[in-house]
C-alpha positions as CSV (number, residue, x, y, z in Angstrom):
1,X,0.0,0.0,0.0
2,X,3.0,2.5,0.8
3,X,4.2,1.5,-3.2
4,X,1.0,3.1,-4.2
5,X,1.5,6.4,-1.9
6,X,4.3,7.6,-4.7
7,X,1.8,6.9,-7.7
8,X,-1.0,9.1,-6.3
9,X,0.1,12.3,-7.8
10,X,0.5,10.7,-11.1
11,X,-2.4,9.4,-11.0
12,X,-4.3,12.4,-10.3
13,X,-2.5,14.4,-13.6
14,X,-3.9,11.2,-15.7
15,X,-7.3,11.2,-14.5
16,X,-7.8,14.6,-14.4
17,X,-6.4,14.9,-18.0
18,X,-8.8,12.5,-19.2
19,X,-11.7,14.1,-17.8
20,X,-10.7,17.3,-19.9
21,X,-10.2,15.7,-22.5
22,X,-13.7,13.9,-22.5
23,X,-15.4,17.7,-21.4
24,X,-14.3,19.6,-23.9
25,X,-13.5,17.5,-26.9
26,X,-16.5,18.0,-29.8
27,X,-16.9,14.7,-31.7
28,X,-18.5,15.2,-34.9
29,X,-22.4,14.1,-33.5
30,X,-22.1,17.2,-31.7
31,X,-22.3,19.5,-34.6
32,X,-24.8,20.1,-36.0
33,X,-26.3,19.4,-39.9
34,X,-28.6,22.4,-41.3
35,X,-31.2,22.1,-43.7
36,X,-29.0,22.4,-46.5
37,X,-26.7,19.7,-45.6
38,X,-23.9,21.5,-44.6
39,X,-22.2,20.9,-40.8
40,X,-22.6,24.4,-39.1
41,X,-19.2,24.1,-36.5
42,X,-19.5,24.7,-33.0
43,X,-19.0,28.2,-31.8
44,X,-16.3,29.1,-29.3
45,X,-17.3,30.1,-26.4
46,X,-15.5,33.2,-24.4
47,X,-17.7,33.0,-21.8
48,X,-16.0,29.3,-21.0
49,X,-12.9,30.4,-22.0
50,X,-12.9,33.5,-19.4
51,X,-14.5,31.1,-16.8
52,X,-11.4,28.7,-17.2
53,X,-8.9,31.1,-16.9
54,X,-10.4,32.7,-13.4
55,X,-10.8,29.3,-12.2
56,X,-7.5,27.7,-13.3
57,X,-5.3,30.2,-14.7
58,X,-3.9,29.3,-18.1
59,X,-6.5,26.9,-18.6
60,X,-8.8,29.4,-20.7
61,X,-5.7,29.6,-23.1
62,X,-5.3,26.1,-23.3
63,X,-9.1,26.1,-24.2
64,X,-8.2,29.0,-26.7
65,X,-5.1,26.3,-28.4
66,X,-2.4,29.1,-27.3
67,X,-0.4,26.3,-25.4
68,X,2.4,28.2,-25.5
69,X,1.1,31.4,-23.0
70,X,0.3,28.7,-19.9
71,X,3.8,28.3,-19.4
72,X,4.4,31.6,-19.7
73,X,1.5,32.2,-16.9
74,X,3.1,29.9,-14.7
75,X,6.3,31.2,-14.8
76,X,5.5,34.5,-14.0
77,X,3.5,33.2,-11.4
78,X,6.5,31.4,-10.0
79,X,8.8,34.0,-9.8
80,X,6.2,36.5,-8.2
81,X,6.0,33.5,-5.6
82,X,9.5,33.6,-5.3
83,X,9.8,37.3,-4.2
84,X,7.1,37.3,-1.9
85,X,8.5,34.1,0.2
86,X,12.0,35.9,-0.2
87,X,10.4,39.3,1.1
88,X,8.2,37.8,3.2
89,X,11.2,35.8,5.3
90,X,12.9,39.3,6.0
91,X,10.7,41.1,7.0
92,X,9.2,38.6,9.2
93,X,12.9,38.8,10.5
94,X,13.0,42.4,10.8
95,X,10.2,42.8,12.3
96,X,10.3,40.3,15.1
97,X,13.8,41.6,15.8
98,X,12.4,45.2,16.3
99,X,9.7,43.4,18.7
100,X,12.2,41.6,20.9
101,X,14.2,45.5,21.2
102,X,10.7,47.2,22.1
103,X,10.0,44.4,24.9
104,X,13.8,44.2,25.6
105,X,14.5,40.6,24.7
106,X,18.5,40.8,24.6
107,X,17.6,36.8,24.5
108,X,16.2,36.4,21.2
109,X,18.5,39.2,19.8
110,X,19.6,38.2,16.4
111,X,23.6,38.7,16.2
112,X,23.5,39.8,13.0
113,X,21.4,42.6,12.9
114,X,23.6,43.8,16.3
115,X,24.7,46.6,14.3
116,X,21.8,48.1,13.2
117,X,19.7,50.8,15.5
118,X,16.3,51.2,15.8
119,X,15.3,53.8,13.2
120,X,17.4,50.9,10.6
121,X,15.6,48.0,11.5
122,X,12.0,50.2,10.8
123,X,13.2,51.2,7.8
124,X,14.2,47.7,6.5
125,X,11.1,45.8,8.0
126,X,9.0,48.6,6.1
127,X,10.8,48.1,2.5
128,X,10.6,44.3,2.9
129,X,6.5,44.7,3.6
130,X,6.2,47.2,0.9
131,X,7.5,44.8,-1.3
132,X,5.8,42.2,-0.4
133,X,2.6,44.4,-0.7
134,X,3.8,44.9,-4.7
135,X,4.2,41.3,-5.2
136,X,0.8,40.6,-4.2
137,X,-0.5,43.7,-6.3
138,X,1.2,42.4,-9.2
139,X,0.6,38.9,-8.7
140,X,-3.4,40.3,-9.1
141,X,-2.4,42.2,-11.8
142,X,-0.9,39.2,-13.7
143,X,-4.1,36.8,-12.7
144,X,-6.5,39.7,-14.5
145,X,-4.3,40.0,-17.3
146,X,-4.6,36.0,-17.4
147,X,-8.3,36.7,-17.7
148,X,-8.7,39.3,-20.3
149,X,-5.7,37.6,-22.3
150,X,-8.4,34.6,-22.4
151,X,-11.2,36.4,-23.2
152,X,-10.2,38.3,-26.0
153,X,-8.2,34.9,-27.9
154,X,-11.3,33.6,-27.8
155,X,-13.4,36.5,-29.0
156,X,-10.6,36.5,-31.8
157,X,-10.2,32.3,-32.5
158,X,-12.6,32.6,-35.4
159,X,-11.5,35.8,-36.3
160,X,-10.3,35.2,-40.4
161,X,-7.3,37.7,-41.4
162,X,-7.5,37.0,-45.3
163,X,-4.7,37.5,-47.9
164,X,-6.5,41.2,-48.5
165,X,-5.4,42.0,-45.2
166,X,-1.8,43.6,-45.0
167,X,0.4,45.7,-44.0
168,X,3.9,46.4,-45.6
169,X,6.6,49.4,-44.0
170,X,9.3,50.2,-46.1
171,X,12.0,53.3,-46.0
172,X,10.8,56.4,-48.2
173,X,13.1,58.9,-49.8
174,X,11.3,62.0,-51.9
175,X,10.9,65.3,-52.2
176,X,8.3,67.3,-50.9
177,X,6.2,67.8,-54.1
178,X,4.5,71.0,-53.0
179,X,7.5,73.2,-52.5
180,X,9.8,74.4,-55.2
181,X,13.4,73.5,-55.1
182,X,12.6,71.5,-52.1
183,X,15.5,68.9,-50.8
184,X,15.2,64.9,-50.6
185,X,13.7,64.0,-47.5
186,X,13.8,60.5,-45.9
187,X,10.8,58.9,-43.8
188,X,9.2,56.0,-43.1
189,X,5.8,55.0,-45.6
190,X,3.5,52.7,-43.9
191,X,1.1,51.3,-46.5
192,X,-2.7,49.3,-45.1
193,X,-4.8,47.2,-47.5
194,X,-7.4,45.7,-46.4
């Protein structure tokens, strides 16, 4: 029974894989034939796609086939998590050490902060808790941005950029037709066709 105890969290990823994959694969029953005998495809859905991204974040993009942005999610995620633990430690220490010099604690004095007064240890403690307080405000930021990022792929996955569609930027070097004996003037001509 203990051999199983290491499989568990394998086992978990497979099962919970398969479930997705069963929820939110179409087959081809599921769409739908019109009267003209042609299959009318299964709209995307941003509604589920922004719904999977606030509950699981990434997972609206996965829904979206942008497999490449939930690693990015994540790794954002884990380096925010990484500076508030970081933060978080010191100023925990700092501010524990300016509580044992308040109730004058020379016990629990930490040697290494024996050469800092007062005034220093409050000014550490509060630069470690204000950034700790920015790691949390970006770390909501990021799980909006996660949201909206969803949202709008999937308001965009049907979205068909045709070959009428371009954009071409290319170096430009005239004169300024409406003035006589004008120089040569360089630029920049951005052209649009759609």
């Amino acid at each position: 029974m203990t051999a199983l105890k290491h499989f568990y969290p394998g086992i978990t990823l497979l099962i919970c894989s398969l479930i997705f994959t069963l929820a939110f694969s179409q087959p081809l029953s599921a769409q739908k034939k019109t009267n003209n005998d042609s299959i009318r495809k299964v709209k995307h859905s941003p509604k589920l796609a922004t719904a999977m991204s606030a509950v699981v974040p990434g997972l609206g993009q996965v829904y979206n086939r942008k497999y490449w942005k939930p690693p990015l999610v994540y790794a954002v995620f884990g380096v925010l998590t990484y500076f508030y633990i970081t933060n978080h430690k010191e100023y925990k220490l700092y501010k524990d050490e300016y509580g044992f010099r308040v109730n004058h604690d020379t016990a629990s004095f930490n040697p290494k902060l024996a050469g800092y007064n007062n005034d220093n240890i409050i000014l550490i403690r509060d630069y470690y808790r204000r950034n700790v307080e920015i790691t949390l405000i970006i770390a909501g930021v990021w799980y909006i941005l996660n949201i909206i990022d969803a949202n709008v792929d999937a308001h965009l996955f049907t979205y068909d950029i045709t070959d009428k569609l371009s954009m071409k930027l290319e170096p430009d070097i005239s004169r300024f037709r409406y003035l006589p004996n004008s120089k040569l003037t360089g630029g920049v001509r951005l052209t649009l066709r759609f």
